[in-house]
matplotlib code that plots the C-alpha trace (Angstrom):
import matplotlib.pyplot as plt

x = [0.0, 1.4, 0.4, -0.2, -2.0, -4.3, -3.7, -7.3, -6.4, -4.4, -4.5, -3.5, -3.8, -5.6, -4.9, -8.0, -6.7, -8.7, -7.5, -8.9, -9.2, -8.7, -10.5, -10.2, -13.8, -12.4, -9.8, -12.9, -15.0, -12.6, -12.1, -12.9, -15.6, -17.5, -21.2, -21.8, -24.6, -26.9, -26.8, -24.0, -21.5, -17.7, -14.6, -11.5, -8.9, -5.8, -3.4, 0.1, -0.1, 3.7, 2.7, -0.4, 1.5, 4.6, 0.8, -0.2, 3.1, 3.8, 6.9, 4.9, 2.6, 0.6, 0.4, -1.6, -4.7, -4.7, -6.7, -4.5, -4.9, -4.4, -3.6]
y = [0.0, 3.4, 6.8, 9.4, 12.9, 14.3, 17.9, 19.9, 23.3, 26.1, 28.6, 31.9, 35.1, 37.9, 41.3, 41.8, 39.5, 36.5, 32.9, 32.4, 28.6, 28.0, 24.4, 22.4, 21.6, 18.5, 17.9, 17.8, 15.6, 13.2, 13.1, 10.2, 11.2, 9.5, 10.1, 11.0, 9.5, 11.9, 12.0, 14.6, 14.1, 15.3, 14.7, 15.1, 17.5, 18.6, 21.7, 21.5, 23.2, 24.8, 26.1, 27.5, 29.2, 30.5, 32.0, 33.5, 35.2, 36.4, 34.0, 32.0, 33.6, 30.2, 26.3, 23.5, 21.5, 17.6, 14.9, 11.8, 8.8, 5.1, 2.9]
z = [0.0, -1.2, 0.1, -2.7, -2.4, -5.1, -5.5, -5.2, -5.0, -3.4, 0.0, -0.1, 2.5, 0.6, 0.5, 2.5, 5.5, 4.5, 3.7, 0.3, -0.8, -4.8, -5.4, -8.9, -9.6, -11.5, -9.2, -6.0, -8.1, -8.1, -4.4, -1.9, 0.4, 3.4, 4.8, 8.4, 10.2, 9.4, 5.2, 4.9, 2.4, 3.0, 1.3, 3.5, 2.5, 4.2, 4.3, 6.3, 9.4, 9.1, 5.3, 7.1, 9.6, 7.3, 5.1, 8.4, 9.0, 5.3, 4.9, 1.9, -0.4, -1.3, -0.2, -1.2, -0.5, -1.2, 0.0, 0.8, -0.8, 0.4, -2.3]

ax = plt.figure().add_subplot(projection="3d")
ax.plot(x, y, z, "-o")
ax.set_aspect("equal")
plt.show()
């Protein structure tokens, strides 16, 4: 079993302040996803917590969202 990460989209700190999220629409579609107990839909997706914090801070203009991918 291998661990791969499909690339969905980007992060990035506006001008405004705001974290603005950049998603693939083909990229999501192709996503694994699981149902909660009550119906809803989700597809996990993650974002590095260090490139997260270097966005915060101004040290990185952009980082990546990916779902991870057991194969």
């Amino acid at each position: 079993m291998s661990d791969n990460n499909i690339l969905v989209g980007y992060l990035r700190k506006g001008m405004d302040g705001q974290i603005k999220l950049s998603i693939n629409v083909s990229a999501f579609e192709d996503c694994e996803t699981y149902t909660t107990s009550d119906g809803q839909v989700y597809a996990p997706l993650v974002v590095s917590v260090a490139s997260l914090e270097k966005i915060l801070t101004g040290e990185r203009a952009v980082t990546t969202i990916s779902q991870k991918v057991n194969e």
